[in-house]
C-alpha positions as CSV (number, residue, x, y, z in Angstrom):
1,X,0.0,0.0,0.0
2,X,2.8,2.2,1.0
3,X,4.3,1.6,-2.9
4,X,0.8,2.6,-4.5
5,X,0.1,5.5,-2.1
6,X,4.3,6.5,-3.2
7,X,3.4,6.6,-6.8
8,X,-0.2,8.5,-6.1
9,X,2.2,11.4,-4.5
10,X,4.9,11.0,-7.2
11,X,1.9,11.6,-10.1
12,X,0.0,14.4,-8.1
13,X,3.3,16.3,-7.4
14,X,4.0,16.3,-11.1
15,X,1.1,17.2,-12.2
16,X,0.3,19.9,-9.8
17,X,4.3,21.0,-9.9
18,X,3.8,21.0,-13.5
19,X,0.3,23.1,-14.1
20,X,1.5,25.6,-11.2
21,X,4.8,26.4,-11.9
22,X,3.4,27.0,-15.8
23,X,0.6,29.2,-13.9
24,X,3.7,31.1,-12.7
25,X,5.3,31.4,-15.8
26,X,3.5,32.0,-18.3
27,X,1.4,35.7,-18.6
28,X,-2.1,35.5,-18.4
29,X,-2.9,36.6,-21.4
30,X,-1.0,33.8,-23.2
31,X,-2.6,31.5,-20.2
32,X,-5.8,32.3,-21.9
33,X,-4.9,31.7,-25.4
34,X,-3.8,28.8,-24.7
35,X,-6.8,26.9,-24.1
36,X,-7.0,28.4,-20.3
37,X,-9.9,30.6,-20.9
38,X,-10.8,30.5,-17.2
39,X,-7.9,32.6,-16.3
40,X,-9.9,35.7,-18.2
41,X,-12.0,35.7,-15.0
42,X,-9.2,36.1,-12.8
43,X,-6.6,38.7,-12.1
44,X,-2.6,38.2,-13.3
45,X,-2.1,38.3,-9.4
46,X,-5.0,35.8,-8.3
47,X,-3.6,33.4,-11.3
48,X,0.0,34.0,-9.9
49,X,-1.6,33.1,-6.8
50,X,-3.2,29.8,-7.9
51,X,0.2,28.5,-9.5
52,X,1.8,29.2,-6.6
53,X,-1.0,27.3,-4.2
54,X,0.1,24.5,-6.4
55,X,4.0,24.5,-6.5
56,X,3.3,24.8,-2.9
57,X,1.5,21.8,-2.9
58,X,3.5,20.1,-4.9
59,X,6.2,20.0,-2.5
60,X,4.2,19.6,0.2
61,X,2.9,15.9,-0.8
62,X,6.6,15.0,-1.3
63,X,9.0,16.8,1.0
64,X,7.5,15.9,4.0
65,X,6.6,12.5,3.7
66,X,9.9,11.7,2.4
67,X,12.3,13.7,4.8
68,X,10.0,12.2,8.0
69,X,9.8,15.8,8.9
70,X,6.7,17.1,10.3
71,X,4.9,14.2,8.1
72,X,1.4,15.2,8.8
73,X,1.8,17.8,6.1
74,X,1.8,15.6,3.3
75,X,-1.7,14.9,3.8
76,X,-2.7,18.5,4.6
77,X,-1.1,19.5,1.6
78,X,-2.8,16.5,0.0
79,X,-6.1,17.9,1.6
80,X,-5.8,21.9,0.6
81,X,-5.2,20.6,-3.3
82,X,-8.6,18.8,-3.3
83,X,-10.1,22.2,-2.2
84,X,-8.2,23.6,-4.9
85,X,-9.6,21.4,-6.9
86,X,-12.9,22.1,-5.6
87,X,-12.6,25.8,-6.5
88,X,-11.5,24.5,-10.1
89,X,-13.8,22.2,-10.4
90,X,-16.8,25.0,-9.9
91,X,-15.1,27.4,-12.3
92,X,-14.9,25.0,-15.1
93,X,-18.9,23.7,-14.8
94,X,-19.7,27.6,-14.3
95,X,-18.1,27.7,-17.6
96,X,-19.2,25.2,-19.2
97,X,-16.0,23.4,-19.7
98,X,-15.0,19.7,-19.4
99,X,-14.9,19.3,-15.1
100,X,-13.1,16.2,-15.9
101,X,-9.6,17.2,-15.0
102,X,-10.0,18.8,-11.7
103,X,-12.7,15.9,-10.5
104,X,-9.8,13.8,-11.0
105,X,-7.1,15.3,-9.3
106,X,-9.4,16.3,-6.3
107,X,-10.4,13.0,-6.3
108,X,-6.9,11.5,-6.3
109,X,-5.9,14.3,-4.1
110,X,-8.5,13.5,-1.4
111,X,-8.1,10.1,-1.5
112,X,-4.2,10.5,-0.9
113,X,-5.1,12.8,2.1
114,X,-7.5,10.2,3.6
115,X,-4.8,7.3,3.7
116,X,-1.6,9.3,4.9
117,X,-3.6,10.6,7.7
């Protein structure tokens, strides 16, 4: 179990490393070109913001868990990305866009949270 719930971290720490740290990155403007049209009802600072929520995250379902420092973190980092997640998730149906992808990760995310705690 300890394997599976390795690789759930591993994935979910790409993934959100990945989509935040490109959050960070990349101007809003070209976030929203880029088939990220939900970032036109946010400001370049609240984006900058999210991205950053996520890196955060990131490195919070890894570092932790792995150093045996404070290790309780790892699933209250796991916890605060499903309610990012959750915020995602109603911006994308009050869009009309495919909820698919944040379900998912908030899903995985809450899961992961459940089992390290």
């Amino acid at each position: 179990m300890n394997v599976a719930l390795w690789v759930l971290q591993g994935f979910l720490a790409v993934a959100f490393g990945a989509a935040g740290a490109l959050k960070l990155v990349t101007p809003r403007q070209t976030l929203i070109q880029k088939k990220m049209g939900w970032a036109g009802d946010f400001s370049d600072g609240q984006v900058k913001l999210i991205g950053l929520a996520e890196v955060l995250g990131a490195i919070g379902l890894v570092v932790p868990w792995a150093t045996g420092i404070l290790p309780v973190l790892t699933p209250a980092a796991a916890l605060c990305l499903a309610v990012v997640m959750g915020g995602a998730l109603a911006v994308h149906l009050r869009r009309k866009e495919p909820p698919f992808p944040p379900l998912i990760l908030g899903i995985l995310s809450a899961a992961l949270a459940v089992f390290r705690f």
